[in-house]
N, C-alpha and C positions, 0 to 999 in steps of 0.2 A: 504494500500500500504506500510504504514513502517513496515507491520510484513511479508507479503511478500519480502521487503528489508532483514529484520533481518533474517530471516530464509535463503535467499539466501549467505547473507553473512557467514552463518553458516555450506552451502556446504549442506544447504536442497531444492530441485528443487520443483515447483509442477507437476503433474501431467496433468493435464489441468485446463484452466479456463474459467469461461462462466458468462456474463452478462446476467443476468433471465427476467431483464425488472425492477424488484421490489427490487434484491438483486446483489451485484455482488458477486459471489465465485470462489476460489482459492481452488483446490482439491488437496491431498498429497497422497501419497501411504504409507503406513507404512511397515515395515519390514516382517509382516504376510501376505501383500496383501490387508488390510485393507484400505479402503479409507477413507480420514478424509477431512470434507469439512471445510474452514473456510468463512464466507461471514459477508458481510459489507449490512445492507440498505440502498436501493439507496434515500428513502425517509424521511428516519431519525425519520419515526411516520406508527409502524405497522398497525393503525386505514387505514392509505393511504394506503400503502402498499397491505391491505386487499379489497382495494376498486380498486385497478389496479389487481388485477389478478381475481375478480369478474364481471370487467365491460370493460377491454381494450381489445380495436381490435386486438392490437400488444401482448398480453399476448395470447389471445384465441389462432390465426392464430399461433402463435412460442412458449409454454409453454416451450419450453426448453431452448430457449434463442440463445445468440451469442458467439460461443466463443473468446476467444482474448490475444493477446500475453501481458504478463502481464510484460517482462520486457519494452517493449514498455510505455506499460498504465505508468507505475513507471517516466520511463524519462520525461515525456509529464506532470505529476501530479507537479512531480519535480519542472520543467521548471516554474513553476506558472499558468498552465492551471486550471482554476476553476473546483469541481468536476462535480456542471451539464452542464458544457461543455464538458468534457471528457465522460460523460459516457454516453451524447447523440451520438458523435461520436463512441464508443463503440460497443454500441447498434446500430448503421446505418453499422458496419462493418468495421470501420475504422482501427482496429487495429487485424484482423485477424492471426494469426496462421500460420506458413505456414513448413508444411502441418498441414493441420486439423486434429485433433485427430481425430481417428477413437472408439469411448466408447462404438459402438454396440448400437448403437441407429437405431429403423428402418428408414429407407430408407426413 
């Protein structure tokens, strides 16, 4: 969340963002149309990490995850909200988008 700050303050926006369940990322567009993802583990130990998207109900059912408004998430992190508090709410929808990007994902 502070390089998501930092880049904001730099007049860099992302382009969308999306909680994976395992990771959260913040996606950019670059000046070619390039997208550059940047993501945080949500688990802090990719051994875990490796064993949620092998074995959860919530990875299998949603592989692509939730997206969510990340100057939101920022304020709320801010605030003193714990990180596995915020990114359970996250992940439940709490911090939605609005309007949802549309990245061409099927239907």
């Amino acid at each position: 969340m502070s390089t998501y700050d930092r880049l904001r303050q730099a007049g860099v926006e992302p382009t969308f963002s999306l909680d994976h369940g395992m990771t959260m990322s913040i996606y950019y567009k670059d000046p070619e149309g390039n997208f550059v993802e940047l993501q945080s583990d949500n688990f802090s130990d990719w051994k875990l990490s490796g064993e949620y998207m092998r074995g959860s109900p919530q990875f299998a059912a949603n592989p692509i995850g939730v997206f969510f408004d990340p100057a939101r998430v920022y304020e709320t992190f801010k605030s003193g909200t714990n990180f596995e508090t915020l990114e359970k709410a996250v992940y439940a929808g709490a911090f939605l988008p609005d309007p949802i990007p549309n990245i061409g994902l099927p239907g």
